[in-house]
CHARMM internal coordinates of N, CA and C (Angstrom, degrees):
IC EDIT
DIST 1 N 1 CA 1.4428
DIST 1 CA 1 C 1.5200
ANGL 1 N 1 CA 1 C 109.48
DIST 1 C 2 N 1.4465
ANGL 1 CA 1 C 2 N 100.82
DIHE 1 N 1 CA 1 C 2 N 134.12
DIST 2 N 2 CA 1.7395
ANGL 1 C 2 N 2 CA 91.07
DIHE 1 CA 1 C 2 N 2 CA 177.36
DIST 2 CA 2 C 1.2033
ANGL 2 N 2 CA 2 C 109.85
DIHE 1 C 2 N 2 CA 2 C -97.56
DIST 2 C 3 N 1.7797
ANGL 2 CA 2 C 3 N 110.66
DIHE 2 N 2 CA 2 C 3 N 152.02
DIST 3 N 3 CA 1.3494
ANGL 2 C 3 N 3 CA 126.41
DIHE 2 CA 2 C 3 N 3 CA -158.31
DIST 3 CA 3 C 1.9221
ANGL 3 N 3 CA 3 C 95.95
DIHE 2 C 3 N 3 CA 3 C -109.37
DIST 3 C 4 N 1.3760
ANGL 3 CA 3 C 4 N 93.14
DIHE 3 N 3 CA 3 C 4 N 130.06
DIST 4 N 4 CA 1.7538
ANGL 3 C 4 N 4 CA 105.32
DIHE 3 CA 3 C 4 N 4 CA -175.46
DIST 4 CA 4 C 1.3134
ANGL 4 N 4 CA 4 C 113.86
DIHE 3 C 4 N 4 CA 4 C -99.47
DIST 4 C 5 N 1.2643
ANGL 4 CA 4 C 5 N 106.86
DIHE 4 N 4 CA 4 C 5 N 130.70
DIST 5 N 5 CA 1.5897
ANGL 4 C 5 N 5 CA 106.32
DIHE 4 CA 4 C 5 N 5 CA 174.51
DIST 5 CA 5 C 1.1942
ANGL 5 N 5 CA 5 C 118.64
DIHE 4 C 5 N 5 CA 5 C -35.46
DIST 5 C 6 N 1.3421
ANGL 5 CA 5 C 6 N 120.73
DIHE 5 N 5 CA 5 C 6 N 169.30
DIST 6 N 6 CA 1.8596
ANGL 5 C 6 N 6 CA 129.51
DIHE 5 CA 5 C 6 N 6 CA 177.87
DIST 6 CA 6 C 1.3127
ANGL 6 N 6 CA 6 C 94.76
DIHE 5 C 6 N 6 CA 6 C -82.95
DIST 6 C 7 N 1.4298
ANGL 6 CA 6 C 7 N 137.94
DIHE 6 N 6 CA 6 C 7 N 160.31
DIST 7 N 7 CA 1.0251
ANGL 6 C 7 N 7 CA 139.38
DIHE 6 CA 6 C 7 N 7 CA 176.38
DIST 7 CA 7 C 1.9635
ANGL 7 N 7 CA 7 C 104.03
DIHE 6 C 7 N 7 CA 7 C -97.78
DIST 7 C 8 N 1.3327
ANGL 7 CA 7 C 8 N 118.63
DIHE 7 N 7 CA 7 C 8 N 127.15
DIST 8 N 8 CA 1.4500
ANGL 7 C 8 N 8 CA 92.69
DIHE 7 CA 7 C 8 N 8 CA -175.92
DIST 8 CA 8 C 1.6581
ANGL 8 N 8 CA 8 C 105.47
DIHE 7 C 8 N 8 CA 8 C -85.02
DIST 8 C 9 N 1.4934
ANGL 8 CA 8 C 9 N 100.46
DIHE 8 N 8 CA 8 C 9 N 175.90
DIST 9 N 9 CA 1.7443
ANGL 8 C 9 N 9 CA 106.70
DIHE 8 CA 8 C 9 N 9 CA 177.14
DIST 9 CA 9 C 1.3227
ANGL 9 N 9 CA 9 C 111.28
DIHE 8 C 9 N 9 CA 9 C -72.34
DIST 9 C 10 N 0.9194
ANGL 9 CA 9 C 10 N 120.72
DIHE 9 N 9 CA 9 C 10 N 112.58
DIST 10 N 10 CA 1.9741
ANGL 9 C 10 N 10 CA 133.39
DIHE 9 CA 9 C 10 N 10 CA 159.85
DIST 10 CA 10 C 1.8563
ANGL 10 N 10 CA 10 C 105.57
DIHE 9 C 10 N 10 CA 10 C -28.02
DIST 10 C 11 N 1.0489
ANGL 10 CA 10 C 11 N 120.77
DIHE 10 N 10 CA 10 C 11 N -58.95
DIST 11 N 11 CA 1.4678
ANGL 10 C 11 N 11 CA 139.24
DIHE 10 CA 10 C 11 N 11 CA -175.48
DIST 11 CA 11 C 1.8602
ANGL 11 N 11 CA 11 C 108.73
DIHE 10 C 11 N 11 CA 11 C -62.85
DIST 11 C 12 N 1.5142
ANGL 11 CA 11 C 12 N 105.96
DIHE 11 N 11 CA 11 C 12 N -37.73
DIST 12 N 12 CA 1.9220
ANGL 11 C 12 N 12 CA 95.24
DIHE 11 CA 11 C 12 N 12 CA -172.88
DIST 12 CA 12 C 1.9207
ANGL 12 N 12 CA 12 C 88.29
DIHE 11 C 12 N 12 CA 12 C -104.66
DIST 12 C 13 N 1.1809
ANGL 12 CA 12 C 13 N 115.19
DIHE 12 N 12 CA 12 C 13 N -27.63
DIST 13 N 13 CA 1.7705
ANGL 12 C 13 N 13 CA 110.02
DIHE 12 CA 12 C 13 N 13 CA 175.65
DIST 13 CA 13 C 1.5610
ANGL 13 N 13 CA 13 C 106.99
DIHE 12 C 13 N 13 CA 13 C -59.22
DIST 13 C 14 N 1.3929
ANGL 13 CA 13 C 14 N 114.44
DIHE 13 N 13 CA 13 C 14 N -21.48
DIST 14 N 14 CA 1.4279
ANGL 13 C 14 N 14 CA 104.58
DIHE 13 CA 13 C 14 N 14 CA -164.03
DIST 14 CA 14 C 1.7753
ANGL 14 N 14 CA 14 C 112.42
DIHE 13 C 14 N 14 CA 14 C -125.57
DIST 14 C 15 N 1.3477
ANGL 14 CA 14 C 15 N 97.25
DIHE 14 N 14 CA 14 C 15 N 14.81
DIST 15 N 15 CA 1.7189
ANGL 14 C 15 N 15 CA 117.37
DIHE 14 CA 14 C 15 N 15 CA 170.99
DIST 15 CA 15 C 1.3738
ANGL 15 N 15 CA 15 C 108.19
DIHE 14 C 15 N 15 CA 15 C 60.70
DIST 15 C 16 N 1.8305
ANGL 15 CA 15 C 16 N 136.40
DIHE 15 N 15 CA 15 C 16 N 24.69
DIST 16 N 16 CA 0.9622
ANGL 15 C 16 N 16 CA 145.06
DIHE 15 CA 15 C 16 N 16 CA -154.72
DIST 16 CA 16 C 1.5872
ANGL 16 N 16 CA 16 C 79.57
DIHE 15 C 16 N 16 CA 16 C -93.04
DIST 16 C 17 N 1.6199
ANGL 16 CA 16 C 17 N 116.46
DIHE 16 N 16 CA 16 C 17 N 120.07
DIST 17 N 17 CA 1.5610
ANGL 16 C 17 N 17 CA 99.02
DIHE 16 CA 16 C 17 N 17 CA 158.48
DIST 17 CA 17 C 1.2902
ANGL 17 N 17 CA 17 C 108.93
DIHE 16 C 17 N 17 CA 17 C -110.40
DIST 17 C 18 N 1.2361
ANGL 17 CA 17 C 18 N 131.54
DIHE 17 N 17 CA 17 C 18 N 17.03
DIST 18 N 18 CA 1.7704
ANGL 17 C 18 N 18 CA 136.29
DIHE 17 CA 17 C 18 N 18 CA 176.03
DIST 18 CA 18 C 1.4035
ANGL 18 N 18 CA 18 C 97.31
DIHE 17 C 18 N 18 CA 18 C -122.31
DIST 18 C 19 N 1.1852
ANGL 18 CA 18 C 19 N 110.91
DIHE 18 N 18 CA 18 C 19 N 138.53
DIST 19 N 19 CA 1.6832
ANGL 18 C 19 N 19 CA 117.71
DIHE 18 CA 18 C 19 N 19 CA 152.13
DIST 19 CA 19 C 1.3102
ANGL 19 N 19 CA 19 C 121.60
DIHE 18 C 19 N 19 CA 19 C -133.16
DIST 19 C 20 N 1.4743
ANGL 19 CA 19 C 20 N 106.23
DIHE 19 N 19 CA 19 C 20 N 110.21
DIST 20 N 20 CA 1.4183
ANGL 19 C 20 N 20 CA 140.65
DIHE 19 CA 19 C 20 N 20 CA -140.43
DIST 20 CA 20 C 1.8044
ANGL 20 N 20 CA 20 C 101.24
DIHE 19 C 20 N 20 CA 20 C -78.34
DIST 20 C 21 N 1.2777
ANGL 20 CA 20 C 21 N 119.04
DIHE 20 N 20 CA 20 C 21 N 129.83
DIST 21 N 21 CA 1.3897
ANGL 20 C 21 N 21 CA 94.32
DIHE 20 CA 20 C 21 N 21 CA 172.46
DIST 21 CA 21 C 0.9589
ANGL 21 N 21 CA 21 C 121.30
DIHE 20 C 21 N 21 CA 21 C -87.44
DIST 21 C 22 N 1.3746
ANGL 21 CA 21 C 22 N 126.14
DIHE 21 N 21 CA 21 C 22 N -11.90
DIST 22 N 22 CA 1.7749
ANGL 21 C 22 N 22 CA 138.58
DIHE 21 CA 21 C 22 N 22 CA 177.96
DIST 22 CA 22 C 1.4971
ANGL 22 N 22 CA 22 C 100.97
DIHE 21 C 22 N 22 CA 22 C -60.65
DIST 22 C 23 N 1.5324
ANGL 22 CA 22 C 23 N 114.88
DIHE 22 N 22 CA 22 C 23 N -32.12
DIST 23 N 23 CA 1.5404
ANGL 22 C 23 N 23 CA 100.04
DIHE 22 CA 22 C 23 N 23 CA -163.34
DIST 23 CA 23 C 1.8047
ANGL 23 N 23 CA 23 C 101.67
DIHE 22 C 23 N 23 CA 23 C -86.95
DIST 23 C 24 N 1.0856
ANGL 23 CA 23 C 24 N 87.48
DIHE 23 N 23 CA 23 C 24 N 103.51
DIST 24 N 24 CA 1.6223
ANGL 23 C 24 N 24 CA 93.79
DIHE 23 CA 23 C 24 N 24 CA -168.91
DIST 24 CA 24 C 1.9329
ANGL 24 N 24 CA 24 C 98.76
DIHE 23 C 24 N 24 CA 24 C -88.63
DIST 24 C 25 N 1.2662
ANGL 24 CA 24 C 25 N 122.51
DIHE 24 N 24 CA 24 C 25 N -2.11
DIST 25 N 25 CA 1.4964
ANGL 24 C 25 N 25 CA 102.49
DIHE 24 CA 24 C 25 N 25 CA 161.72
DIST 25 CA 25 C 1.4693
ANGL 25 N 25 CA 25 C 116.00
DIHE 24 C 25 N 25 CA 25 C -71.81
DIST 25 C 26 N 1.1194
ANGL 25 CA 25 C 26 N 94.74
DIHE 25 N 25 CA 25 C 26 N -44.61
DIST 26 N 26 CA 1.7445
ANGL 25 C 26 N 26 CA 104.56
DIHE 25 CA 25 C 26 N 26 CA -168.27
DIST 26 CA 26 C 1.4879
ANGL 26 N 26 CA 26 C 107.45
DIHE 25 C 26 N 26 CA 26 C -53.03
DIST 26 C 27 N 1.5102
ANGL 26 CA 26 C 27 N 100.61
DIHE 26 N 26 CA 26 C 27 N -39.66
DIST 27 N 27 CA 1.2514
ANGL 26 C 27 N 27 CA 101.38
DIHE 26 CA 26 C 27 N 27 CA 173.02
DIST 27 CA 27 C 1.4816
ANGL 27 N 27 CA 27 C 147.43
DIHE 26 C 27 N 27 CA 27 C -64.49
DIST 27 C 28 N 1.5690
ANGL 27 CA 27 C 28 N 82.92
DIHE 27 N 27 CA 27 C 28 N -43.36
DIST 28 N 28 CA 1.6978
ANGL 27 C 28 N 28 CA 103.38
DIHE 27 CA 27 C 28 N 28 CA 156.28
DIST 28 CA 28 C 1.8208
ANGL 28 N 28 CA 28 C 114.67
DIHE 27 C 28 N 28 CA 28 C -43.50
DIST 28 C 29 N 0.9260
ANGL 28 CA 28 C 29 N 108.06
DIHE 28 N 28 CA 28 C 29 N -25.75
DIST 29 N 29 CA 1.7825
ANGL 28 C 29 N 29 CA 104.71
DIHE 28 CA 28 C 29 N 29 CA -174.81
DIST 29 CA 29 C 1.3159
ANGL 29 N 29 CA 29 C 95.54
DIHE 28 C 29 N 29 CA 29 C -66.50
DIST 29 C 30 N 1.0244
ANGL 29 CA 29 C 30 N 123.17
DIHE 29 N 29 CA 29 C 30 N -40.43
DIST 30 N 30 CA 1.9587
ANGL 29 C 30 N 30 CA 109.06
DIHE 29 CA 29 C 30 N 30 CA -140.93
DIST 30 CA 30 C 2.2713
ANGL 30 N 30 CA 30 C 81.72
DIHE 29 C 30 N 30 CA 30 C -111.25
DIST 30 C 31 N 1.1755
ANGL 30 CA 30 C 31 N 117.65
DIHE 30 N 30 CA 30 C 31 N 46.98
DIST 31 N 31 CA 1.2487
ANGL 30 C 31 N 31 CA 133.84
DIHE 30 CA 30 C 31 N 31 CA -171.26
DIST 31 CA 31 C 1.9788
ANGL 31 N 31 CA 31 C 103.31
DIHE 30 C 31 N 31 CA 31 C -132.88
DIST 31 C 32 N 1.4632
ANGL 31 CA 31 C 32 N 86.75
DIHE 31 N 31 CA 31 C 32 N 129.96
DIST 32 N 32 CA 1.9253
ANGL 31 C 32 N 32 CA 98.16
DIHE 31 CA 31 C 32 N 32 CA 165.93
DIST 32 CA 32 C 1.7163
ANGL 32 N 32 CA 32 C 111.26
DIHE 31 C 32 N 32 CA 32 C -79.83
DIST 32 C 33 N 1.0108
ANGL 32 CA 32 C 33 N 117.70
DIHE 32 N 32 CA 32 C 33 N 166.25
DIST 33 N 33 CA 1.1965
ANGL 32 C 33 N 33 CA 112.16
DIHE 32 CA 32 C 33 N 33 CA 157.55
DIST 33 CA 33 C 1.4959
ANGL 33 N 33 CA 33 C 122.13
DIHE 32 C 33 N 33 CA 33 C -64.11
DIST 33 C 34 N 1.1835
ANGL 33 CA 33 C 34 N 109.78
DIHE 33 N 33 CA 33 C 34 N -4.66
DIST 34 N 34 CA 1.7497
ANGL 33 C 34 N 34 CA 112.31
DIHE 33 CA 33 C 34 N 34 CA -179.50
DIST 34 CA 34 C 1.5566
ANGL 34 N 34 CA 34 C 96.50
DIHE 33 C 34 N 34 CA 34 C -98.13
DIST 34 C 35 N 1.2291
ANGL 34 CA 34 C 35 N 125.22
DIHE 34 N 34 CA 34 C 35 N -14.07
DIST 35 N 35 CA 1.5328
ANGL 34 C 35 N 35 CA 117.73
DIHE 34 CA 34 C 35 N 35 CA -172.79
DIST 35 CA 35 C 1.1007
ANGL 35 N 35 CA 35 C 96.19
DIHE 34 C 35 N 35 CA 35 C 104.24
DIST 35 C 36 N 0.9372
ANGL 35 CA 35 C 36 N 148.23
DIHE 35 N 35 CA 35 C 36 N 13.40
DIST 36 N 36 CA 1.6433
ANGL 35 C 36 N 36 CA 136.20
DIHE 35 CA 35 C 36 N 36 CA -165.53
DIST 36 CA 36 C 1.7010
ANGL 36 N 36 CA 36 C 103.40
DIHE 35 C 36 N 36 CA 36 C -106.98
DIST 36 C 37 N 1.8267
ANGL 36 CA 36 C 37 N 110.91
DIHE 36 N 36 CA 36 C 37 N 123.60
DIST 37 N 37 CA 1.7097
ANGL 36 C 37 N 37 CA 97.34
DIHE 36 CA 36 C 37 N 37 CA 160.70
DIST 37 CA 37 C 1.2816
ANGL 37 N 37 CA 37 C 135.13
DIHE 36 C 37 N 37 CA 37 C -60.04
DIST 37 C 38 N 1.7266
ANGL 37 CA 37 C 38 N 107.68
DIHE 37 N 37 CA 37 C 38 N 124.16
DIST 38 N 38 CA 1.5955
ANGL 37 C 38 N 38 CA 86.33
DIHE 37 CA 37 C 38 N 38 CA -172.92
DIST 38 CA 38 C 1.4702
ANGL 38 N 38 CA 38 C 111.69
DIHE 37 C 38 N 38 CA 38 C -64.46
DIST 38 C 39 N 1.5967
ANGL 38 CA 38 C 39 N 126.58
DIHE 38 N 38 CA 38 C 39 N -175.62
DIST 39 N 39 CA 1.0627
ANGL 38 C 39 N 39 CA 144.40
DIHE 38 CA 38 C 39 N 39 CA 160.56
DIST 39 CA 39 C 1.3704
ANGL 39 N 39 CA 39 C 129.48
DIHE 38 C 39 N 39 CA 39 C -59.96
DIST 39 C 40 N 1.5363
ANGL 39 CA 39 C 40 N 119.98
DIHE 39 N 39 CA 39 C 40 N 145.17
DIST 40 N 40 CA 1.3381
ANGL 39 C 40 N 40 CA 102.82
DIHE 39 CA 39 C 40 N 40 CA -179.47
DIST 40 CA 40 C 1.6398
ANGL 40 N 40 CA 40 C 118.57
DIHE 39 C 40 N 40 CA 40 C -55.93
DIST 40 C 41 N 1.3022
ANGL 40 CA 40 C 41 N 119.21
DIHE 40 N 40 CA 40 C 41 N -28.63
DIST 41 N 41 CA 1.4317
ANGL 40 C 41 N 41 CA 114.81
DIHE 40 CA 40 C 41 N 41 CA -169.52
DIST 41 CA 41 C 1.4457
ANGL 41 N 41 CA 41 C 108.22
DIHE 40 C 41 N 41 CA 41 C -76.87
DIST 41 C 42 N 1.4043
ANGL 41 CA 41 C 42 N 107.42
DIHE 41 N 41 CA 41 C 42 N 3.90
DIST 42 N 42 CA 1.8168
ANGL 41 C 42 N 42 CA 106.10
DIHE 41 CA 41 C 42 N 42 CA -178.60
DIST 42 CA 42 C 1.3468
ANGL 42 N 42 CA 42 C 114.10
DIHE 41 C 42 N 42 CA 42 C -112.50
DIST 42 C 43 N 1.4826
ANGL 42 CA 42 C 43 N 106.62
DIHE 42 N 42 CA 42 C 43 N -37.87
DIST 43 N 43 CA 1.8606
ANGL 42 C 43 N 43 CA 123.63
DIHE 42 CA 42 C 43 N 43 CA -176.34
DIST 43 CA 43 C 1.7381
ANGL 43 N 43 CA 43 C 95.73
DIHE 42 C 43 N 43 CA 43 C -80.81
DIST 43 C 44 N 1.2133
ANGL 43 CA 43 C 44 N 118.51
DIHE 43 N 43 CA 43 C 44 N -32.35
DIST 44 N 44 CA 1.4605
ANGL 43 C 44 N 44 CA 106.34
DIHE 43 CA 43 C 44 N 44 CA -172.73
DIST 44 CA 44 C 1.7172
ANGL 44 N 44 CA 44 C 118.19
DIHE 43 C 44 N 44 CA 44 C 86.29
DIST 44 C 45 N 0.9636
ANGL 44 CA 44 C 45 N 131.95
DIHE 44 N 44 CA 44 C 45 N 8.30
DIST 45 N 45 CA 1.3171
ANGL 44 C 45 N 45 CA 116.60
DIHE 44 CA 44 C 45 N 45 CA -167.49
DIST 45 CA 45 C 1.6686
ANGL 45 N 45 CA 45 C 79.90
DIHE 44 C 45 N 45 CA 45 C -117.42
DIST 45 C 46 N 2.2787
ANGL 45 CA 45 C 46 N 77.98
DIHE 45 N 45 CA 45 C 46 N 174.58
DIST 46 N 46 CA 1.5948
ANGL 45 C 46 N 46 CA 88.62
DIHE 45 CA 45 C 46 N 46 CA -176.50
DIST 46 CA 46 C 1.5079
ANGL 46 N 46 CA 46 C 105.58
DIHE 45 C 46 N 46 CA 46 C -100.60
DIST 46 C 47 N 1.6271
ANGL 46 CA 46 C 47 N 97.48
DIHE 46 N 46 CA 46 C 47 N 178.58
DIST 47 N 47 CA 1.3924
ANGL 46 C 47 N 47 CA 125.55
DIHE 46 CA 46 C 47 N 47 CA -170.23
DIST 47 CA 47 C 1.8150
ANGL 47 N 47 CA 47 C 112.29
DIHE 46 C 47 N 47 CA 47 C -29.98
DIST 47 C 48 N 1.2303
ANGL 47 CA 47 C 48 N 101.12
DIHE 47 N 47 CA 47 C 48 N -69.82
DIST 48 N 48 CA 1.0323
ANGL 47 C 48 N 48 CA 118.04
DIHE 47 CA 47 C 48 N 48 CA -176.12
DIST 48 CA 48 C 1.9590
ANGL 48 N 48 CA 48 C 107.11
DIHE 47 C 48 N 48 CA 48 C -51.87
DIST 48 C 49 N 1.0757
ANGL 48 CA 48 C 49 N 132.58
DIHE 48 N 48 CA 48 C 49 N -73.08
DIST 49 N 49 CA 1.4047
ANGL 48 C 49 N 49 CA 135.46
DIHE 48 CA 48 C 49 N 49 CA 153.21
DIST 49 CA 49 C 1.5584
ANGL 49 N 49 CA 49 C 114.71
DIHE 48 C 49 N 49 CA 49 C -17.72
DIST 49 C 50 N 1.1679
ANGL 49 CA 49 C 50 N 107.61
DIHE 49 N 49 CA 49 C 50 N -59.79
DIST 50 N 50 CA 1.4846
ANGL 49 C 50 N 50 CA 101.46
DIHE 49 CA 49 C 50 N 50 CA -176.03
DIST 50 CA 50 C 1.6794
ANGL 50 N 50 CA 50 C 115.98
DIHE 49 C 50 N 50 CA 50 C -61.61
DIST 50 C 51 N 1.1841
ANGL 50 CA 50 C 51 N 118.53
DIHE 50 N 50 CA 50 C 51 N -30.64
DIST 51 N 51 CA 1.5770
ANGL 50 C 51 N 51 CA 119.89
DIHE 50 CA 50 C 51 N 51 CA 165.89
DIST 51 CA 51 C 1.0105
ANGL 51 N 51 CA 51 C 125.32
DIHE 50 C 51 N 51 CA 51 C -62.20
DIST 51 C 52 N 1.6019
ANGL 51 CA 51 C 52 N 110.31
DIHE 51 N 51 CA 51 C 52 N -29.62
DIST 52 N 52 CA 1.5730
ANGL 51 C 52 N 52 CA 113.35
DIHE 51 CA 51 C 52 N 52 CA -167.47
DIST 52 CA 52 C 1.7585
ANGL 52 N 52 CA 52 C 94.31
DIHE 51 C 52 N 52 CA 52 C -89.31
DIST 52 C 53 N 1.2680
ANGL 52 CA 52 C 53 N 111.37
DIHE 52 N 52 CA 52 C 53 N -24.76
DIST 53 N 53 CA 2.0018
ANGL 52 C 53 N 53 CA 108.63
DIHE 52 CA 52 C 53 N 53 CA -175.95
DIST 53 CA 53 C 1.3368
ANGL 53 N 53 CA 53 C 100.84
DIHE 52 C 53 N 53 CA 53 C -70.87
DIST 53 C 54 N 1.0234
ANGL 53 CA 53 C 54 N 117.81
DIHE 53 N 53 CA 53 C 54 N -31.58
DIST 54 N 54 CA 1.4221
ANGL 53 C 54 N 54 CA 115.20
DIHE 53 CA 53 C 54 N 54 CA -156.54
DIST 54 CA 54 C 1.8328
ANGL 54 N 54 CA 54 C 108.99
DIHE 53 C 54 N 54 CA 54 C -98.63
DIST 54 C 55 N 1.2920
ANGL 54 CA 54 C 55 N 112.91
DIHE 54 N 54 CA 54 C 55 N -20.44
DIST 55 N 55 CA 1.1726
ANGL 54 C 55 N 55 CA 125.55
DIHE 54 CA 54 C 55 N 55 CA 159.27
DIST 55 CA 55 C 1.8316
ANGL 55 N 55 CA 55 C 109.55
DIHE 54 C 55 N 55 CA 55 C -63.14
DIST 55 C 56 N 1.5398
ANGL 55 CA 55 C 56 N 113.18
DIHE 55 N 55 CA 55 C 56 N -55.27
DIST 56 N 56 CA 1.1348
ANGL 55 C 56 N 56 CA 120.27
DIHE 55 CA 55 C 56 N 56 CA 164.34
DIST 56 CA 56 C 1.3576
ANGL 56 N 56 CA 56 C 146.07
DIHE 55 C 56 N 56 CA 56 C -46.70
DIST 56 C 57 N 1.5539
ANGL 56 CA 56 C 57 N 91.05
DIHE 56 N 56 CA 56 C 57 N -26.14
DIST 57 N 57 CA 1.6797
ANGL 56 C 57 N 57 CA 113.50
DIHE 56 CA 56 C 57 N 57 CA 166.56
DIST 57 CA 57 C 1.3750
ANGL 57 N 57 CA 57 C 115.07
DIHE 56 C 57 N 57 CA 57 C -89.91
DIST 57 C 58 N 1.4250
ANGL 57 CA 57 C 58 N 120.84
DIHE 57 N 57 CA 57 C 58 N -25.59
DIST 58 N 58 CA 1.4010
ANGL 57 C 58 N 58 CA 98.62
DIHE 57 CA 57 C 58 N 58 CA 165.06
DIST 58 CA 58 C 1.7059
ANGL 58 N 58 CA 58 C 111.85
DIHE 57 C 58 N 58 CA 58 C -105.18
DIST 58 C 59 N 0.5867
ANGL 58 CA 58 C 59 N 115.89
DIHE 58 N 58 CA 58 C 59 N 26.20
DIST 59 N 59 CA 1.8522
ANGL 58 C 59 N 59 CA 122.36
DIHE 58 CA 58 C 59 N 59 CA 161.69
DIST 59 CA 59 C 1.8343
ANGL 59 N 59 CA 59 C 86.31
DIHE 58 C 59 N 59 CA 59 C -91.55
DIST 59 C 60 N 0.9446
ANGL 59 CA 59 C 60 N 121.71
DIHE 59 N 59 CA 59 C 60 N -76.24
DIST 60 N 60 CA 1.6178
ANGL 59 C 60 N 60 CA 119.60
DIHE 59 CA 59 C 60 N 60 CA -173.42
DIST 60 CA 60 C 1.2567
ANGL 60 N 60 CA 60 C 98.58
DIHE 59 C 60 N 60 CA 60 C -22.82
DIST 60 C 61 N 1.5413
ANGL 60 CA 60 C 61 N 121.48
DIHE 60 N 60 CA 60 C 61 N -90.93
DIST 61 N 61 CA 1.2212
ANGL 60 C 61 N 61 CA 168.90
DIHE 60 CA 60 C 61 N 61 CA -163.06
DIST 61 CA 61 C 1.9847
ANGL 61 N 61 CA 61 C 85.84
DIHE 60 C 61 N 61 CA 61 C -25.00
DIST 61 C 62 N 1.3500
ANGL 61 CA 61 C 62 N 107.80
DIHE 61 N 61 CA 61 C 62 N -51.39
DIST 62 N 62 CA 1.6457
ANGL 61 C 62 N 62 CA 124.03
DIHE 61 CA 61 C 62 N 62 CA -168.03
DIST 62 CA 62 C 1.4141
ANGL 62 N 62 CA 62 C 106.50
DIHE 61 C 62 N 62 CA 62 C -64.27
DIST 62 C 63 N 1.4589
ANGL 62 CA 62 C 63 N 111.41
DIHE 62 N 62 CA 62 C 63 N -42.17
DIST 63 N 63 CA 1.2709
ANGL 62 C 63 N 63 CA 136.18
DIHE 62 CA 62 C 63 N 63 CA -171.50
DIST 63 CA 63 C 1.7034
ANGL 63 N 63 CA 63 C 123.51
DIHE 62 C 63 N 63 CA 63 C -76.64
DIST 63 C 64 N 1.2829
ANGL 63 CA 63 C 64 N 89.56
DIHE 63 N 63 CA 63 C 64 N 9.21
DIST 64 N 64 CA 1.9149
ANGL 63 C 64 N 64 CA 105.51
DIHE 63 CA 63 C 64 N 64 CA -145.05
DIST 64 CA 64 C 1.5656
ANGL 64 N 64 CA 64 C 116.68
DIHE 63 C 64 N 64 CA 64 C 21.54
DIST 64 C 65 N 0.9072
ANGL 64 CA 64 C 65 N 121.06
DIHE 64 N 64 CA 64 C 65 N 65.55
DIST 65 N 65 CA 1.9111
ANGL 64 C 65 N 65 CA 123.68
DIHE 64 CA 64 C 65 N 65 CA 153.81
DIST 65 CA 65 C 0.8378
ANGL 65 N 65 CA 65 C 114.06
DIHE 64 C 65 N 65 CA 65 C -113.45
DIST 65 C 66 N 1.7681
ANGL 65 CA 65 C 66 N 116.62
DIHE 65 N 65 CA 65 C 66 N 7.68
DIST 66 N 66 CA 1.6461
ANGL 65 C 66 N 66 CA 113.37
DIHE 65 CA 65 C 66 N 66 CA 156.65
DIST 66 CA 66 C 1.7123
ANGL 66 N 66 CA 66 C 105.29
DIHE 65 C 66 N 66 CA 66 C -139.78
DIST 66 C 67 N 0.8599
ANGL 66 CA 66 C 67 N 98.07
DIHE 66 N 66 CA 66 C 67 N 168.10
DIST 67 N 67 CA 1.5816
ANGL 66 C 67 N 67 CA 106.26
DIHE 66 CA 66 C 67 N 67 CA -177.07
DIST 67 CA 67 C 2.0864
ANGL 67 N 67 CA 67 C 106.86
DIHE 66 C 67 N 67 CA 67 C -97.52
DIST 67 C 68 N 1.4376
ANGL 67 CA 67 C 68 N 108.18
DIHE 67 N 67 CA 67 C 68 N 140.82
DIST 68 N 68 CA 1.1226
ANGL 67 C 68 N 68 CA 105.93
DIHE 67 CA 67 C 68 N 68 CA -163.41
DIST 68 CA 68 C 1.9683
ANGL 68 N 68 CA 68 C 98.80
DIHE 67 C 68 N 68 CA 68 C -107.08
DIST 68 C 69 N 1.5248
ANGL 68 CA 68 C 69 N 92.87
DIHE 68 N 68 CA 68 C 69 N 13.91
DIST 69 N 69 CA 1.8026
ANGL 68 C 69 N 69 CA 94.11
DIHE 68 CA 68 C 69 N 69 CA 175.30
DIST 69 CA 69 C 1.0944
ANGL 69 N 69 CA 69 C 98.51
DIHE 68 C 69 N 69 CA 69 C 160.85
DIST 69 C 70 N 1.6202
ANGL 69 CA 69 C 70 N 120.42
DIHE 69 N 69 CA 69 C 70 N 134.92
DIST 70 N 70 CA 1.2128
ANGL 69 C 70 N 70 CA 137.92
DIHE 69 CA 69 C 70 N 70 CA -158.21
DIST 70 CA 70 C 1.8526
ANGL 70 N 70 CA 70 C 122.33
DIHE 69 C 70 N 70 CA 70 C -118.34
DIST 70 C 71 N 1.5447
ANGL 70 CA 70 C 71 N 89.70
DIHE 70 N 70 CA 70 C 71 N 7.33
DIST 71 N 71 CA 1.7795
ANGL 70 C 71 N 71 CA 121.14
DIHE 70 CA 70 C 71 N 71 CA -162.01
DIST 71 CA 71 C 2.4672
ANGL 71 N 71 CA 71 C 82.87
DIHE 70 C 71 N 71 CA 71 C -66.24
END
COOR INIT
IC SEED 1 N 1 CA 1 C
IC BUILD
């Protein structure tokens, strides 16, 4: 079986130390087409990051600058 690199974090590769909820592109990345955050084992970032996106997505989400379901 071949073994796949780690995916690195988007957020410490790119010296971002805020993740903004207004910036709804950035956000859109780590997003399904259903609206749903992907998972860490899919988005790639670490622990710490993934709480703060996902905290960020539903402050958006509250705010409507994101959609909370796309059905």
């Amino acid at each position: 079986m071949l073994q796949q690199e780690k995916k690195q974090c988007y957020f410490c590769t790119t010296s971002r130390a805020v993740i903004d909820y207004k910036d709804t592109e950035t956000l859109r990345r780590f997003l399904s087409g259903l609206a749903k955050i992907y998972p860490r084992r899919k988005s790639g970032l670490c622990a710490k990051h993934q709480r703060r996106l996902a905290e960020a997505v539903k402050r958006a989400r509250y705010l409507a600058l994101l959609p909370f379901t796309t059905r």
